[in-house]
C-alpha positions as CSV (number, residue, x, y, z in Angstrom):
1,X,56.9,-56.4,11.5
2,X,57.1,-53.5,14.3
3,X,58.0,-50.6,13.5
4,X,56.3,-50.7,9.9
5,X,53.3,-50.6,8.3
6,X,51.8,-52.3,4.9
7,X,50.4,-50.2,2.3
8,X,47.0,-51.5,2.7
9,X,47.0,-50.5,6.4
10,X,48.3,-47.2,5.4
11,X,45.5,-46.4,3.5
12,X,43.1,-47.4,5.5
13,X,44.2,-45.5,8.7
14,X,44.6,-42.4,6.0
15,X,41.0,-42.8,5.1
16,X,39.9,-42.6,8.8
17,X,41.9,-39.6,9.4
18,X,40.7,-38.0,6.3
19,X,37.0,-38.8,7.4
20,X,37.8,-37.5,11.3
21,X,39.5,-34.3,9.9
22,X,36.3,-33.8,7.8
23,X,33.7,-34.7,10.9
24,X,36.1,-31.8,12.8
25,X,35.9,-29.1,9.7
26,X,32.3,-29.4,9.6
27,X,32.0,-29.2,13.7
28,X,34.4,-26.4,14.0
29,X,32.6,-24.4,12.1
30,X,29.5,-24.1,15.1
31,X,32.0,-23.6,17.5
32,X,31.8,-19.8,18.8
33,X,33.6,-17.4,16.6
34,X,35.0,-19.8,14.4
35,X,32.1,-18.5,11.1
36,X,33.1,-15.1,12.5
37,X,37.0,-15.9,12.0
38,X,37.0,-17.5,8.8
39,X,35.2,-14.6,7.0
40,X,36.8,-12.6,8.5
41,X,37.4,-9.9,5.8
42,X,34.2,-11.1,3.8
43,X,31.8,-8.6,3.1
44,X,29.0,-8.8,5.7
45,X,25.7,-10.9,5.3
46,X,22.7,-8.0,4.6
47,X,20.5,-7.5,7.0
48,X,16.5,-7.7,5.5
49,X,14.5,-4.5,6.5
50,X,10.7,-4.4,5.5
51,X,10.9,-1.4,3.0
52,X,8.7,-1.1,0.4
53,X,9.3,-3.6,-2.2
54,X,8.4,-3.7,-6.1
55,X,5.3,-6.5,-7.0
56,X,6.0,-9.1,-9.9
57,X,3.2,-6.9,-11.5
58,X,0.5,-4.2,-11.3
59,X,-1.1,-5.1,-8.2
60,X,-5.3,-5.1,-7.1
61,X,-5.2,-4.7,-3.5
62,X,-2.1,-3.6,-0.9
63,X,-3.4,-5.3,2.1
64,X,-5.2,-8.1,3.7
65,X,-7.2,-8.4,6.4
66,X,-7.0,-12.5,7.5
67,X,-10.4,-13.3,9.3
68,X,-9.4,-16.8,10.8
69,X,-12.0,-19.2,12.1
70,X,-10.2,-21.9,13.8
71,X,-12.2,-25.0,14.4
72,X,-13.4,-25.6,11.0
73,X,-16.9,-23.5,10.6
74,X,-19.6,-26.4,9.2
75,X,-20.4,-25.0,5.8
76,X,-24.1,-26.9,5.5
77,X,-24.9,-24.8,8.4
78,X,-23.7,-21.4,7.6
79,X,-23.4,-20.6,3.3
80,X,-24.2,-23.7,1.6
81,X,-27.6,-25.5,2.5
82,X,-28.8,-28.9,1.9
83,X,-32.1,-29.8,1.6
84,X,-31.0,-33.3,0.9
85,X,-29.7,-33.9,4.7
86,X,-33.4,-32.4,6.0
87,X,-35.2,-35.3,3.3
88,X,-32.5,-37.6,4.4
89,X,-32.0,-36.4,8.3
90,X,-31.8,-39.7,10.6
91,X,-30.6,-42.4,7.3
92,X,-27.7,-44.2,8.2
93,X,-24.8,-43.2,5.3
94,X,-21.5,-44.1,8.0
95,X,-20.9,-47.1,6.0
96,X,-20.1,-44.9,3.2
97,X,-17.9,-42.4,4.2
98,X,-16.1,-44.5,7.0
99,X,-12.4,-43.8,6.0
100,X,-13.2,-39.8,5.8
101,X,-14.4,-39.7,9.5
102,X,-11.9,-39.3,12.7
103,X,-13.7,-40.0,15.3
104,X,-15.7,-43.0,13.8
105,X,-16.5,-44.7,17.3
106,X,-19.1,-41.8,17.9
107,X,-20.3,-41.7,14.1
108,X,-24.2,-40.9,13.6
109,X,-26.7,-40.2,10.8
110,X,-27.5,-38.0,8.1
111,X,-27.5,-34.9,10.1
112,X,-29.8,-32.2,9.0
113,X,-28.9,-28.4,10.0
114,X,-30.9,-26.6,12.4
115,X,-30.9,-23.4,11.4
116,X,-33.3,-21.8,9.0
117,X,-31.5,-20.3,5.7
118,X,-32.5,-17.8,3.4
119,X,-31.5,-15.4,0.1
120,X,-30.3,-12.6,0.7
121,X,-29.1,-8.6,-1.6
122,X,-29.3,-8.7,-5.4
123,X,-26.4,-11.9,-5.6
124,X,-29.4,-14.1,-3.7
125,X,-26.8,-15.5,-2.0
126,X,-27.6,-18.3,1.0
127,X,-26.8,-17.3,4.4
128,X,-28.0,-19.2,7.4
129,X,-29.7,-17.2,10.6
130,X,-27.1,-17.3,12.7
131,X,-25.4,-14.6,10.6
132,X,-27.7,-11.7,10.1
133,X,-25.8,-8.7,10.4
134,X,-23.3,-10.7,7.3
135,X,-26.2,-11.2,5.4
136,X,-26.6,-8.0,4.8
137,X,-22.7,-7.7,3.3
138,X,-23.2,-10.5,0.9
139,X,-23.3,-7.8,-2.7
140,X,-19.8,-7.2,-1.2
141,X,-18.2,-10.4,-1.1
142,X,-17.4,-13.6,-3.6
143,X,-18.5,-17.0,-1.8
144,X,-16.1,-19.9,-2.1
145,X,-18.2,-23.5,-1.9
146,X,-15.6,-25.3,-3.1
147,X,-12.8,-26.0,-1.3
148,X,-11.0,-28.3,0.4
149,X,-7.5,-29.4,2.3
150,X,-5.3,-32.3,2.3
151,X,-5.9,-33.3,6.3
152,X,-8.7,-34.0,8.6
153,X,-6.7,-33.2,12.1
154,X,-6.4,-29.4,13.6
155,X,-2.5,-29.3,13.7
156,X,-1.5,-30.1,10.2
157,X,-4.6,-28.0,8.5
158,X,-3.8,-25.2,10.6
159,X,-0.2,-25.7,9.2
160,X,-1.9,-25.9,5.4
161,X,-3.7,-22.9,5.3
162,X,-1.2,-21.0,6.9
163,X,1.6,-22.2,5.3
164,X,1.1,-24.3,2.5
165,X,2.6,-27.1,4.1
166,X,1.6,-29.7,7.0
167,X,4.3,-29.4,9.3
168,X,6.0,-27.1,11.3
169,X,9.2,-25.2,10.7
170,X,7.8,-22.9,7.1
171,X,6.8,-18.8,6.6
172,X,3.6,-18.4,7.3
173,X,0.8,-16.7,4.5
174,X,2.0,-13.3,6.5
175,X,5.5,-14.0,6.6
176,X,5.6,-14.4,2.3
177,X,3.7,-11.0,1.9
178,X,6.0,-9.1,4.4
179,X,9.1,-10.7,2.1
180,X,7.7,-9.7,-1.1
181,X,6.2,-6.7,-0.4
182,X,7.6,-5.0,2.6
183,X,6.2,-2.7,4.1
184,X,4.1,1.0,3.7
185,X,4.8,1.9,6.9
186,X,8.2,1.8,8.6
187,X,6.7,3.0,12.1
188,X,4.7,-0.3,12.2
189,X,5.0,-4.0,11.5
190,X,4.2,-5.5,8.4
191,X,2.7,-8.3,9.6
192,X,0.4,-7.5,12.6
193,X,-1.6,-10.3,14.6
194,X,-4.2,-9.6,16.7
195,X,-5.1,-12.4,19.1
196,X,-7.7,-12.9,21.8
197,X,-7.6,-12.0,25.2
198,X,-9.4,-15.1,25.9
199,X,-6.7,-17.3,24.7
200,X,-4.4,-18.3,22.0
201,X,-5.4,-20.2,19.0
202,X,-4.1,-23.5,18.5
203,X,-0.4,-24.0,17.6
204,X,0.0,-20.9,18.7
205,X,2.7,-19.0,17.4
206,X,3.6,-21.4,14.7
207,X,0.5,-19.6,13.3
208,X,2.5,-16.7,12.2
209,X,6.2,-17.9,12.2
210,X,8.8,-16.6,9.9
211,X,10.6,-19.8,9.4
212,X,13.5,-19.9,7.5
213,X,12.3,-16.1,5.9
214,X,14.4,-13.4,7.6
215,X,13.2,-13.3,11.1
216,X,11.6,-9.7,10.5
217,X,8.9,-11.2,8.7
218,X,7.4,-12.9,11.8
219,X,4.0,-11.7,12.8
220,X,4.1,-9.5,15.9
221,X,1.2,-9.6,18.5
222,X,-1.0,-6.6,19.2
223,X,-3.5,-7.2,22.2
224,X,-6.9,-6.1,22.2
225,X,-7.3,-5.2,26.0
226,X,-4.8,-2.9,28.0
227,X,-1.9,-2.0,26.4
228,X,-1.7,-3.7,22.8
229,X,2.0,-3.8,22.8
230,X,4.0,-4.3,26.0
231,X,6.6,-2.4,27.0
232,X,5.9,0.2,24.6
233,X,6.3,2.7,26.5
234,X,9.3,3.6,29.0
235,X,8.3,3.1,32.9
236,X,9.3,6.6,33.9
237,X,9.2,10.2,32.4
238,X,11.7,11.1,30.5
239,X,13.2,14.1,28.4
240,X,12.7,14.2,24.8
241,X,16.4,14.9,24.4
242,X,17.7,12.2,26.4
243,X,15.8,9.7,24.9
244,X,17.3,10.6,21.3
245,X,20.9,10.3,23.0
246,X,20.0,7.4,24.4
247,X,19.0,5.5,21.4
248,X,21.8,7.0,19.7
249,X,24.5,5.4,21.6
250,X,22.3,2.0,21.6
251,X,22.5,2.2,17.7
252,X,26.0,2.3,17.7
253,X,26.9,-0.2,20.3
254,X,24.6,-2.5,18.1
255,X,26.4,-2.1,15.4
256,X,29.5,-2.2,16.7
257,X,28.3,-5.7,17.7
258,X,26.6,-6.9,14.7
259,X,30.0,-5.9,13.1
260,X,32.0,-9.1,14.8
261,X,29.0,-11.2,13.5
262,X,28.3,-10.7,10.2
263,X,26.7,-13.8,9.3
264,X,23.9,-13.8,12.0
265,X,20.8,-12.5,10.3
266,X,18.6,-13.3,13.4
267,X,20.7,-10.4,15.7
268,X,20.8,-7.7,12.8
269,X,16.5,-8.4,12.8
270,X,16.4,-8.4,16.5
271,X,18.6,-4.9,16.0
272,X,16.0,-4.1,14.1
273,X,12.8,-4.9,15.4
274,X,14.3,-3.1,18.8
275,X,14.6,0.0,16.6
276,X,10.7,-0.3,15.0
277,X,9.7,-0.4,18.5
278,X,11.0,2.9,19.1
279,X,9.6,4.1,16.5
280,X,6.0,2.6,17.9
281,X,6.0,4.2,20.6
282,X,4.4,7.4,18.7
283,X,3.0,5.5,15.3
284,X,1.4,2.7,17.2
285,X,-0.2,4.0,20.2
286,X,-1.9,6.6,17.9
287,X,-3.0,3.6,15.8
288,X,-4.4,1.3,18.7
289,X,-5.8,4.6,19.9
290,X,-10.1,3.5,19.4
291,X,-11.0,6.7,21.3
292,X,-10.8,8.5,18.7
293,X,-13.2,6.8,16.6
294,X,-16.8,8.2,17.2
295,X,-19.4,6.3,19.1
296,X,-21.9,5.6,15.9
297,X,-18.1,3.7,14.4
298,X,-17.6,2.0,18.3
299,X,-21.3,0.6,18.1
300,X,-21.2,-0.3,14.8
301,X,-18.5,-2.6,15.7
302,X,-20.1,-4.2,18.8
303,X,-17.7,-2.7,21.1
304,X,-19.1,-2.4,24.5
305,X,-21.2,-5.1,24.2
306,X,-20.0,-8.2,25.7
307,X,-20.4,-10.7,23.6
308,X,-18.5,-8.6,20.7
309,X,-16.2,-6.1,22.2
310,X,-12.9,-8.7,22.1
311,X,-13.9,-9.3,18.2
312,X,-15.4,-5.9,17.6
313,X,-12.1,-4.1,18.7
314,X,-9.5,-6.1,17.2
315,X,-11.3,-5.6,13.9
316,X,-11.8,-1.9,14.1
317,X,-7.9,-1.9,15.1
318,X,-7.0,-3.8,12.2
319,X,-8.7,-1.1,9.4
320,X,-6.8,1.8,11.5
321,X,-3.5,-0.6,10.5
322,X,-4.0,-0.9,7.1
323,X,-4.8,2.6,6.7
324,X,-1.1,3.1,8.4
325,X,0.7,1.3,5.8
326,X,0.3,-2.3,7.8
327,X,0.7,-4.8,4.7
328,X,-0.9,-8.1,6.8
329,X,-3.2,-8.0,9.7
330,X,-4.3,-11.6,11.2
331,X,-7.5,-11.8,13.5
332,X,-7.2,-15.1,15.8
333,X,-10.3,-16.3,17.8
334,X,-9.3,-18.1,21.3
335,X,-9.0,-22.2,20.7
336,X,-11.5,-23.6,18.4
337,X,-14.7,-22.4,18.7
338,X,-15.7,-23.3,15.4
339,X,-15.0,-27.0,16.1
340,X,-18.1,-27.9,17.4
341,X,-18.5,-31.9,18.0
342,X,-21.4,-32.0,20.2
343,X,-23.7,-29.0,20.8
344,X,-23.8,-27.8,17.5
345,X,-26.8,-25.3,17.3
346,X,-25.2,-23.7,20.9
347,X,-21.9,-23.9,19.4
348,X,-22.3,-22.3,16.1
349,X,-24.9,-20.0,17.2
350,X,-22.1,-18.5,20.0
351,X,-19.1,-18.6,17.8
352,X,-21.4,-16.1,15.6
353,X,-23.0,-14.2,18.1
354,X,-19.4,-13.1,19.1
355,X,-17.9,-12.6,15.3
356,X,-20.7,-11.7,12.8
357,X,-21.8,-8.0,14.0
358,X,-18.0,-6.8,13.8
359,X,-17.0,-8.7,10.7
360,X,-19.7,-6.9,8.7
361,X,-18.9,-3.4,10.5
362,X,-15.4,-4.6,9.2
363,X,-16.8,-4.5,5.6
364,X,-19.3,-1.9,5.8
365,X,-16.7,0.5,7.4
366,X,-14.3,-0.4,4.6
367,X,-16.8,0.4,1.9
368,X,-17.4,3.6,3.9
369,X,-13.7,4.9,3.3
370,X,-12.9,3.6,0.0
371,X,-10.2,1.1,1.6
372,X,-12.6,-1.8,-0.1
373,X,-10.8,-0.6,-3.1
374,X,-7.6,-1.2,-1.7
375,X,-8.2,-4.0,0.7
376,X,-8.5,-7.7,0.9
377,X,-10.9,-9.5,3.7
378,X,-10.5,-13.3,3.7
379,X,-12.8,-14.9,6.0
380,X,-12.5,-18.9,6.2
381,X,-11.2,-21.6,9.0
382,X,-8.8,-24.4,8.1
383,X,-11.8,-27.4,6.9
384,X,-15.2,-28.4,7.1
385,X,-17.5,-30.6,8.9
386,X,-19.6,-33.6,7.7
387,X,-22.9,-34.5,6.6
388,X,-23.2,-36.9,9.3
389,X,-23.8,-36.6,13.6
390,X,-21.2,-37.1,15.6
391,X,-22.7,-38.1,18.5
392,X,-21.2,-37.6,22.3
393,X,-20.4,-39.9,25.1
394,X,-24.0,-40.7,25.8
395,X,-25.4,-40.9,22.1
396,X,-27.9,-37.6,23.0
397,X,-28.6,-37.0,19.5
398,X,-30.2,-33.8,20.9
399,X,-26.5,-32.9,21.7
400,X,-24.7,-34.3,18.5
401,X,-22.3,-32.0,16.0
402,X,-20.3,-32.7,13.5
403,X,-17.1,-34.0,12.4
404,X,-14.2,-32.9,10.7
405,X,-14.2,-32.8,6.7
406,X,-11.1,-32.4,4.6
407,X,-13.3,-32.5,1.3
408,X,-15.2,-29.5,1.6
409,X,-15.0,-25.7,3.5
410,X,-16.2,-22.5,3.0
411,X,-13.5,-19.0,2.3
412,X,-15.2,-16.0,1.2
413,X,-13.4,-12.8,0.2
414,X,-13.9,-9.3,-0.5
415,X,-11.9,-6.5,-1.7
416,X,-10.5,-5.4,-5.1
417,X,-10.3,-7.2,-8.1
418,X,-12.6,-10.1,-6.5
419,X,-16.0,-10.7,-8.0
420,X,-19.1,-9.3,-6.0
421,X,-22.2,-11.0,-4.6
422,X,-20.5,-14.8,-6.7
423,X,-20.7,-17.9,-5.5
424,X,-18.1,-19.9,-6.8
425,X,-18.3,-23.9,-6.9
426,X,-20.8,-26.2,-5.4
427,X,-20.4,-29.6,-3.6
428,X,-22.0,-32.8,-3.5
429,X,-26.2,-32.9,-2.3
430,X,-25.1,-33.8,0.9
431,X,-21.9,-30.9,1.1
432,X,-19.9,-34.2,1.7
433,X,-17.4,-32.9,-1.0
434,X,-16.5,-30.0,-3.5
435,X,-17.5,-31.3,-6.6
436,X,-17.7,-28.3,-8.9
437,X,-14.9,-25.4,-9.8
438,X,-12.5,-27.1,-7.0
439,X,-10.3,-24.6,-5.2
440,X,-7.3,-26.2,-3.5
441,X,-5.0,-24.5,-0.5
442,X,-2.5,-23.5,-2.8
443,X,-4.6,-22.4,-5.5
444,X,-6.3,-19.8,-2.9
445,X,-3.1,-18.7,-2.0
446,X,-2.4,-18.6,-5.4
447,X,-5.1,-16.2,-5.8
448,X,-4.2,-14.4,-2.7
449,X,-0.7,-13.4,-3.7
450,X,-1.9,-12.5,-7.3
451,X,-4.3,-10.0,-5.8
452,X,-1.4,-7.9,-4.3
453,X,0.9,-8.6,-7.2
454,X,3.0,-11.4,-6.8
455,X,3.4,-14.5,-8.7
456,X,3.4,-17.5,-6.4
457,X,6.3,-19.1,-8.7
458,X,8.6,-16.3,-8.6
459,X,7.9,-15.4,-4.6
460,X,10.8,-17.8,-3.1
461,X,13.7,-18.1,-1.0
462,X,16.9,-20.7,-1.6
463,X,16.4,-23.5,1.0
464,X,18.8,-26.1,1.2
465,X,19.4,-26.2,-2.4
466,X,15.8,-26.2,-3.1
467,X,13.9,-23.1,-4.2
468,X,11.2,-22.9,-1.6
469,X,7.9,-21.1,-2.1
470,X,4.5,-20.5,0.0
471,X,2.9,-23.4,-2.5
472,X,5.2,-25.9,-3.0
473,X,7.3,-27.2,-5.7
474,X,4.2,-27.2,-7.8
475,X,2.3,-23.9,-9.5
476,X,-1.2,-23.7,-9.1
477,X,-3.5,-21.6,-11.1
478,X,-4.6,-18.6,-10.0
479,X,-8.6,-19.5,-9.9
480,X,-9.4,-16.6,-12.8
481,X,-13.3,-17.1,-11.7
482,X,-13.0,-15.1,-8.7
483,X,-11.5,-12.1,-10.3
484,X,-12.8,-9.7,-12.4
């Protein structure tokens, strides 16, 4: 009948309007200024700042240094030799290991290394020729044969090492550190990331992301030719006394702003990262500052020489940062020149060539000043390479390299409360796989976080109703064998 309605219809167009109301609720609350205007009166969201925070527990080290090898560094040619692949070298094993290769349309033989290895300080540990000048480090550092990641392609390992997860989108290693620790130094960043001037690594930023940690926790870039920092610096001279009134009134307009936003944690860390960069402009050119180092410290790193100056001077920058207070320093190499599918022996022997002299500076300098005692290196890429050739386009054996591995890598690490001159773990005769004392990602980080005092179950943030942490839902052991 027009003109009324059934109660059955009623209901159902109350429904609707119920459900539509609800869609609107939920929309209007993106719309601009409505979060503002309906906490209004709330008491605003607190802004994260990097001071110095309390550990879980008595802490080993205060720092680390983050050598990363992207590319996946072959571990049968570098720490861990097999004599079985030089009996074996040319014996076809494909047919065995056929799901664990990626690239199986180029798939060789047995592939024996060709480099030379030998013992080396009172540990005996293996090192291969192409790393001489780490050789003679090797009393310093604990070896890890053993472990292994969950992914053989570049993108989501990078993400697992860095992360603890395969995907984009979660706080990097650096990022967790900055969060539970803050930092010594409130004239610097935390979490400091020296790339090369040849080129970023792969994924790039995603490398050192803060995800959904307050955005202060993100690794910020240092160069390692011309000015490290841009901008730093104004374009024009100055007086002292204007520049104070300056950033004065800048401070207050800011939060002036910030007050009609309250809920935007990204704006109060930009607010803040603008007013860390003032404070830079004194604390970090004297920190980036190499000529003041002496020229027996400059050679010892490699610096002027051209294969090792880039590498050389972005590891003598990053002891001068942790002596400042600098809680996380991150050395990137340009692309992956670790990932060496063809032209192995060229390959591995340049990626060295340009990395070992200033690593071991790196340590020997540390030892030098006591910092070893304070100070974690991790050296390590984000997997392995296999046993077998991979071959290229025109199946030149003479040219062939290697595969990437999830099963087995190499990590070593050196600093306090770590082991010195221990190899830890083993793999298969072939270095196929980590068969003995097994060290997973999130086991090393684990281990990592322990070191500087936090317990990987405790360090997290609330997530979309989940508590998320650097490794996962589960808690892996800290691997007690490497300490001591």
């Amino acid at each position: 009948m027009t003109g009324k309605t059934s109660r059955r219809r009623f209901f159902q167009h109350m429904g609707g309007g119920l459900g539509q109301a609800a869609l609107l609720s939920l929309l209007g609350r993106d719309l601009p200024g409505a979060r503002a205007e309906a906490t209004q009166g709330a008491a605003p969201e607190q802004v994260f700042d990097l001071k110095p925070r309390q550990p879980h527990f008595h802490p080993k080290a205060k720092a680390v240094i983050h050598l990363f090898m992207n590319g996946g560094p072959s571990q049968m040619d570098l720490f861990d030799p097999k004599p079985e692949l030089t009996r074996n070298h040319g014996k076809s094993y494909f047919s065995k290991i056929a799901g664990e290769v990626e690239n199986p349309q180029s798939a060789g033989a047995l592939l024996r290394s060709p480099f030379e290895f030998a013992q080396h300080g009172q540990s005996g540990m293996w090192v291969s020729e192409v790393m001489p000048h780490f050789a003679q480090c090797v009393d310093e550092v604990v070896m890890i044969r053993s472990m292994f990641t969950t992914s053989i392609t570049h993108e989501p390992a990078l993400f697992s090492v860095h992360s603890g997860r395969l995907f984009p989108g979660h706080p990097s290693l650096g990022a967790w550190v900055s969060y539970g620790l803050g930092s010594e130094s409130q004239s610097l960043p935390a979490y400091v990331v020296l790339e090369d001037s040849k080129g970023p690594p792969i994924n790039r930023n995603q490398n050192w992301q803060s995800g959904y940690l307050p955005p202060v926790c993100q690794g910020t870039r240092f160069r390692s030719t011309g000015a490290p920092v841009l901008d730093l610096h104004p374009g024009k001279d100055v007086p002292d006394q204007m520049i104070d009134l300056e950033r004065d009134l800048i401070g207050e307009l800011d939060r002036i702003h910030l007050g009609h936003r309250p809920h935007q944690p990204s704006l109060g860390a930009r607010i803040a990262n603008y007013e860390l960069a003032a404070r830079m402009q004194i604390e970090a050119s004297e920190a980036l500052d190499l000529s003041k180092e002496s020229l027996a410290t400059k050679a010892m790193y490699g610096i002027g020489e051209d294969k090792t100056d880039s590498y050389g001077r972005r590891c003598l920058i990053a002891r001068r940062l942790v002596e400042r207070g600098v809680r996380f320093v991150q050395l990137f190499i340009d692309g992956q020149i670790w990932d060496n599918h063809t032209s192995l022996k060229s390959g591995l022997q340049g990626a060295c060539e340009r990395t070992d002299k200033p690593t071991a500076a790196l340590l020997t300098d540390l030892r030098q000043r006591g910092l070893l005692d304070e100070v974690v290196v991790a050296w390590g890429g984000e997997m392995g390479r296999l046993p077998i050739a991979q071959l290229d386009g025109k199946k030149n054996e003479a040219n062939s390299g290697r595969d990437h591995n999830k099963n087995a890598m190499v990590t070593w690490m050196a600093g306090p409360g770590l082991k010195r001159g221990y190899t830890h773990g083993a793999t298969d005769e072939i270095g196929l796989k980590a068969v003995e004392k097994t060290v997973s990602v999130p086991e090393w980080h684990a281990t990592l976080l322990h070191l500087l005092g936090l317990d990987c179950s405790r360090l997290s943030v609330r997530q979309n109703g989940l508590d998320e942490r650097l490794v996962g839902v589960n808690e892996p052991d800290v691997v007690s064998d490497l300490l001591v």
